[in-house]
N, C-alpha and C positions, 0 to 999 in steps of 0.2 A: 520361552516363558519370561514376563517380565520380573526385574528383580530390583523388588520395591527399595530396596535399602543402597541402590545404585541413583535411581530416581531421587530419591530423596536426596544425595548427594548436587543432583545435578541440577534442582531450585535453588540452589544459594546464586543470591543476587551480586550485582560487582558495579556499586556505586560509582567507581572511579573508569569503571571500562565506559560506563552507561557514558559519563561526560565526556570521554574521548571520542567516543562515533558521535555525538550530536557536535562536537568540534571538529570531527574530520569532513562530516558532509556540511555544514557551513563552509568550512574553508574550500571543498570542490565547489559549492558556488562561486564562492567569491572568486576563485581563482581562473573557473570558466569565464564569469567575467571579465575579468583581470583581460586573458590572454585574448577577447573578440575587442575589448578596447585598444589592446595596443597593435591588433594585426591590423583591425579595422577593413575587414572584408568580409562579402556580404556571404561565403561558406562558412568560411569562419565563424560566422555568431550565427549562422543559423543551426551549425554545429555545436554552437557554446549554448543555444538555447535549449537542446535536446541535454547537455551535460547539470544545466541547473535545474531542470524539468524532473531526471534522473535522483537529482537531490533533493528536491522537493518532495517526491514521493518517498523517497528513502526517511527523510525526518517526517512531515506530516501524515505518511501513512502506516512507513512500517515500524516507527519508533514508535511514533502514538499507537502503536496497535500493542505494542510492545508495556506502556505505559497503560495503557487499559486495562490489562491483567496484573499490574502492579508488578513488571520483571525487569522495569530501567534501574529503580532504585528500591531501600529496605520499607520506605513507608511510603502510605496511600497518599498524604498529604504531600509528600515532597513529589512523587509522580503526577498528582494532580496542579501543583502550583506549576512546575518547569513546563506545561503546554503552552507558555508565553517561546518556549525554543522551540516547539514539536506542533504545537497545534494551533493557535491563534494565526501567524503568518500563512497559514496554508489552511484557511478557511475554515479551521474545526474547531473544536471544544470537546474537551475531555468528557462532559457531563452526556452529552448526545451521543458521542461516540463510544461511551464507554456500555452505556445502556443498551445501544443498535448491536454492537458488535458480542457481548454475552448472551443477548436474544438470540442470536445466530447458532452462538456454539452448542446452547441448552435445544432450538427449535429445528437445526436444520433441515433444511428440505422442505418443512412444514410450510404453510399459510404464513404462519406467522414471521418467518426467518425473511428478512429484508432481503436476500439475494432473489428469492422468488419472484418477488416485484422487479426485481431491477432485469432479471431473467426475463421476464415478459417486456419490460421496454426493448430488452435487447433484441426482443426476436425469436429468440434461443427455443423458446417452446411451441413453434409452428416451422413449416419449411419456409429454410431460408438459406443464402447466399452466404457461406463462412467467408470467402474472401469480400465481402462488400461489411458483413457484420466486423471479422477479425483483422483486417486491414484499411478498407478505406474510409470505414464514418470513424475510428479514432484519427485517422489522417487529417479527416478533415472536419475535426472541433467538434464531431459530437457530443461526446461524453461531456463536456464542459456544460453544456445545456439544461443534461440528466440528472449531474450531481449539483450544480447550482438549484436548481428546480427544487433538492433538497434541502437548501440552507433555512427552509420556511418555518421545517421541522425542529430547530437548535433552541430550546428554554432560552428564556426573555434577558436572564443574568448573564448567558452566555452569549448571548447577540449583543450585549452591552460591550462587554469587555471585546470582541472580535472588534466592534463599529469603534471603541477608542483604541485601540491599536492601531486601527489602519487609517484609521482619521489621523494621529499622528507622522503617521509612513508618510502618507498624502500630504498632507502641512509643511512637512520637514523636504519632501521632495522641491514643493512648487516655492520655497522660499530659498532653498539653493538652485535654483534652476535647473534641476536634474530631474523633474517629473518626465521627461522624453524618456530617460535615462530607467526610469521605474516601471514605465507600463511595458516597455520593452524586454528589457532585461528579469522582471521581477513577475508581472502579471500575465504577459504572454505566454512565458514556456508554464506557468502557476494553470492559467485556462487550456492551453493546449496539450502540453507535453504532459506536464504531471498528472493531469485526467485522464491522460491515453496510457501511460503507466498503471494507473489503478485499475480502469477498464481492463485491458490486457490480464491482469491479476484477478480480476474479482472472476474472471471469465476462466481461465487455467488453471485455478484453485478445484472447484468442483462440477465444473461442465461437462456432460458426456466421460463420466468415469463411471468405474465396476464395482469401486466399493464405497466412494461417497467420495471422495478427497484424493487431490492429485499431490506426487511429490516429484520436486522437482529437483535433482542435485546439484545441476550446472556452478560450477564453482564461482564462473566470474560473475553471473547474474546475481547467488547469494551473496558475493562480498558484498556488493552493492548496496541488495537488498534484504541484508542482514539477515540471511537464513532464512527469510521468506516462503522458499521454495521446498522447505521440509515442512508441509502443509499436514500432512495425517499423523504427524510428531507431535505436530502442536496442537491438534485436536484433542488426541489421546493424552497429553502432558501437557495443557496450555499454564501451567509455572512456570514449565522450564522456561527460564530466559534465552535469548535468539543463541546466545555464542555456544550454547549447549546444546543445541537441536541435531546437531548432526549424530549425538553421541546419545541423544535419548533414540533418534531412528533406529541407530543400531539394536535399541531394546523394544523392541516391536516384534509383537509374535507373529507377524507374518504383513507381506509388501506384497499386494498385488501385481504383477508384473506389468499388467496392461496400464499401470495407474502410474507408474515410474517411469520420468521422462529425464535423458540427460543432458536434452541440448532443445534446445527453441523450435529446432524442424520435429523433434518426436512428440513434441506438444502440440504441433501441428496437427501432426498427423492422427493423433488420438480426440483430439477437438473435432475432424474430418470424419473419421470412423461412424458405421451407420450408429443411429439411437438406439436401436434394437438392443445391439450390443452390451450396452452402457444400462448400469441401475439410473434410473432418473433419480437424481434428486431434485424433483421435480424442477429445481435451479438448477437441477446439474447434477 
């Protein structure tokens, strides 16, 4: 049984924590970088490219998702101005995203829940090939296409401020002579890596599960990706902010055991598992 007066403990926001992960996964980039400049080999940054990809989805998707339910900081406005750290750089807007992603929590499964759609480009709702769907078109730059294809969708105020932002990045690159240095290090692993991150996510969240939402506890993946992985927590409690999620699971009247993965191969495997199986939401 859950116990409301535990919960309610566990929505208190932490303004100062909020600023130290959007400073810790800047500094993994910068640092990923750091280390493919000075090794200067070509494992190396293809490796450093996969580490700032990592961080790019860690702020642009799972912080601003984080920001979307208002649990970075105590007010709306200061969650919504700080997407110049969480969501402009990484191609979103609070105002699009904030709107797609509460459709979701209020509609899931429905018509109307944006995974639906994005389920049907994947595949996911006719036979098909999970090692060509779940490993080689994020391999090989799909998703960059999918979710671009989406940018069409973002209000006109919020396509203002993304287009001056990154018209600055661009200006300020190609006048110090480090535009090589930007589309490499900044746009590449941004279209590749961070899209196959979300992808992988948007796909493991609620695909081929039994009760609608998968969780995932794997420790190093949540460090990363700030509790992400406690998905039917944050359905059931989406207040609680990410550092609490582990401790709101524990107040869940009950965990599917089929829906509970500990490590990347049992998500596999439950992704694999026939549909029969699985309640469709209709995404998954």
């Amino acid at each position: 049984m859950v116990d409301a007066a535990v919960i309610k403990t566990l929505t208190k926001r932490d303004g100062r924590r909020a600023a130290l992960v959007i400073l810790r996964d800047w500094a993994m980039i910068g640092a990923a970088i750091g280390v493919a400049l000075w090794a200067h080999h070509p494992a190396v940054t293809l490796a450093a490219l996969w580490v700032v990809g990592a961080g790019q989805y860690a702020l642009g998707d799972a912080l601003m998702h984080e920001a979307a339910h208002g649990n970075l900081f105590a007010t709306k406005p200061l969650n919504d101005r700080m997407e110049v750290f969480y969501g402009l750089p990484f191609l979103q807007s609070m105002e699009r995203y904030r709107g797609e992603h509460l459709r979701h929590h209020g509609q899931l499964g429905k018509e109307t829940d944006y995974l639906t759609a994005d389920y049907h480009a994947f595949g996911l709702d006719r036979p098909h090939n999970m090692v060509w769907v779940w490993l080689l078109r994020p391999l090989l730059g799909w998703p960059a296409l999918h979710y671009l294809a989406k940018l069409r969708q973002m209000p006109r105020k919020s396509t203002l401020r993304l287009l001056a932002l990154w018209g600055v990045a661009v200006a300020a690159a190609a006048l110090t002579g480090t535009l090589g240095l930007f589309l490499l290090y900044w746009v590449l692993p941004l279209l590749w890596c961070r899209y196959a991150f979300l992808y992988w996510s948007e796909i493991a969240d609620h695909y081929n599960t039994l009760c609608g939402t998968r969780t995932r506890v794997n420790r190093v993946s949540n460090f990363f990706q700030h509790n992400k992985g406690y998905h039917a927590a944050h359905h059931r409690f989406p207040a609680v902010p990410w550092f609490n999620l582990p401790a709101a699971h524990g107040q869940l009247d009950s965990v599917e055991p089929g829906d509970l993965s500990h490590s990347p191969w049992k998500t596999w495997t439950q992704l694999r598992r026939p549909p029969a199986a699985a309640v469709a939401v209709e995404a998954g």
